[in-house]
Structure formats: structure tokens, C-alpha cells
C-alpha positions as CSV (number, residue, x, y, z in Angstrom):
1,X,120.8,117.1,74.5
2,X,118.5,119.9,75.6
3,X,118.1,120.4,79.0
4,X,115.0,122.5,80.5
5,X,113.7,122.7,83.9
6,X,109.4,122.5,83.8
7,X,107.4,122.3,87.1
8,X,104.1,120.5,87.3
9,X,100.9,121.7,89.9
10,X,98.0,120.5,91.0
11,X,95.2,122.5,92.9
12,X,94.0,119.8,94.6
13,X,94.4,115.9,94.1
14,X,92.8,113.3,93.9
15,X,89.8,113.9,92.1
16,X,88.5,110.4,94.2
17,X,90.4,109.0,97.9
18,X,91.8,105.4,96.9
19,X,91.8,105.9,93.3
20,X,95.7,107.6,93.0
21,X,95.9,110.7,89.9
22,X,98.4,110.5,88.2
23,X,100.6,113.8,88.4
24,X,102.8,113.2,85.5
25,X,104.1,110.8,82.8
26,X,107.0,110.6,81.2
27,X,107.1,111.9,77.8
28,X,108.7,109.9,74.6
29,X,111.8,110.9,73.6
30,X,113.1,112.3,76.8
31,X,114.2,111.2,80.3
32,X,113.7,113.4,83.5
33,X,114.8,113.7,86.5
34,X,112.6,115.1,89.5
35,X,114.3,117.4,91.7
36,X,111.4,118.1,93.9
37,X,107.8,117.1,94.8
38,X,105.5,119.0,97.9
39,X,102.6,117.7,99.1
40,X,100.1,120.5,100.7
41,X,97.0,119.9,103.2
42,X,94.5,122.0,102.0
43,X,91.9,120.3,104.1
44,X,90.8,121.8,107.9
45,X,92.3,118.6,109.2
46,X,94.6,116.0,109.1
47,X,95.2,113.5,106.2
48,X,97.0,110.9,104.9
49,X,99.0,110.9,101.6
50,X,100.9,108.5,99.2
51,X,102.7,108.8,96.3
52,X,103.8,106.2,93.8
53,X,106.1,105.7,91.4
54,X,105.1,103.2,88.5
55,X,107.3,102.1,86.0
56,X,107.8,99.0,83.2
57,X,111.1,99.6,82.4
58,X,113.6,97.0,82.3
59,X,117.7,98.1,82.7
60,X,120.3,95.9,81.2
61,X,120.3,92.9,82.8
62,X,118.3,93.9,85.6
63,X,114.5,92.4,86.6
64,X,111.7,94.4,85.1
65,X,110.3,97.6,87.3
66,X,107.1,97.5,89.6
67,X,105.3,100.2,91.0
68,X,106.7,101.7,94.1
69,X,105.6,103.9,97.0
70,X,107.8,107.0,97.7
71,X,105.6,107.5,100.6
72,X,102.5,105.7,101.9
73,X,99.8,107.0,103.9
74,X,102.3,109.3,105.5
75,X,99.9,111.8,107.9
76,X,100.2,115.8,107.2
77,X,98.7,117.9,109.2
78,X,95.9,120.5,108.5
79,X,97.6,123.4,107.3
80,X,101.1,121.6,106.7
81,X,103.5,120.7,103.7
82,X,105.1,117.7,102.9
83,X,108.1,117.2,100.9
84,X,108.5,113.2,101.0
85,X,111.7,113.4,98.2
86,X,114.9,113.0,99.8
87,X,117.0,113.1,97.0
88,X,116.8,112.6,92.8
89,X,114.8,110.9,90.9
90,X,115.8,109.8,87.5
91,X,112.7,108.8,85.6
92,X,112.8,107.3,81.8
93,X,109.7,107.4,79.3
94,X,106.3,106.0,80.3
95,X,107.2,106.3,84.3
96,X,104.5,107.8,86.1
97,X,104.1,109.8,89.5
98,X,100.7,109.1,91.4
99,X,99.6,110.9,94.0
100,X,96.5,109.8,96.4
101,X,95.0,111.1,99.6
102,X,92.4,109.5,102.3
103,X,90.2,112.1,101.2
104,X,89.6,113.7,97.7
105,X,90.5,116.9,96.7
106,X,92.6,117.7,99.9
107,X,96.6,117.5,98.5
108,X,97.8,120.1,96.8
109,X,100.9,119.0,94.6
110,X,103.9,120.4,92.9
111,X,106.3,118.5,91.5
112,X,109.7,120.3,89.8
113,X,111.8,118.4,87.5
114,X,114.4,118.8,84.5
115,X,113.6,117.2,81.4
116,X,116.0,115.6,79.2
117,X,115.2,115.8,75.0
């Protein structure tokens, strides 16, 4: 198994408030795990800022996955960076990282991960 570290950036996100973008999907044929994820206000005042992790995989024996929040409308303010990941995140193929902001085009995003073939 190859692995190779890959980071993902955004300008500015999302192209609509209330409608999340996604940042990145999980490719098939390999697993990843995120190491990091930022969250910038590029905007002359405060916003708000979520980010979602949706997922349909089902482990052994376990209930199927939902979509979750890793953060919800969590404030940053003008100027400011958040980093809302605490620790790891392993993510299998088809998961997907959304990112949305109470005003569009106002988050800038990077999210570094290592990718598993």
C-alpha cells in the first residue's frame, strides 16, 4: 500500500450561503485519512461556518453512516482562522467533506490529508 500525503484548497467557499460545497470526495480504491482542515474569514466581518462529513458506509456489524457536523455554525471572526479538527479522521471511498458559510464566498479552506492506494 502506497502512502502519499496531498492537500486540498479552496479560495473561497461556498459558491452559495446554505447550499454546503463539497471540498473533497473520497476517491475509489483508496482510503484517507485527514490530518488537518483550516477554515479562513476572508470577509471584513464576522461569519459563521460549518463543516460536514457525509458518509454511506456501513462497518461490520455496525448501523449504516449519516452525515455529520464537525462543526456547525461555529462564528470566526473577520480576519481569523479556524481549525475545527481535533484529531484524525479516517475517511473510506465515497465520504465527503462539505463546507458552508452564512455568507458566500467568505471561507477560505484547506484541508491536508494522506491518501491510502
Amino acid at each position: 500500500m502506497a502512502n502519499t500525503f496531498k492537500i486540498i484548497t479552496r479560495d473561497v467557499a461556498p459558491a452559495s450561503a446554505g447550499t454546503p460545497e463539497t471540498i473533497y470526495t473520497v476517491q475509489t480504491g483508496s482510503t484517507i485519512v485527514m490530518l488537518g482542515l483550516t477554515l479562513s474569514n476572508v470577509h471584513t466581518s464576522q461569519v459563521t461556518a460549518s463543516v460536514t462529513l457525509v458518509s454511506t458506509t456501513t462497518q461490520t456489524g455496525q448501523t449504516q453512516n449519516t452525515t455529520a457536523h464537525l462543526i456547525k455554525d461555529v462564528a470566526i471572526p473577520a480576519g481569523s482562522m479556524l481549525s475545527p479538527l481535533e484529531g484524525k479522521i479516517n475517511m473510506n471511498v465515497g465520504d465527503i467533506i462539505k463546507v458552508d458559510c452564512s455568507l458566500a464566498d467568505k471561507v477560505s479552506v484547506t484541508m491536508s490529508y494522506m491518501e491510502i492506494t
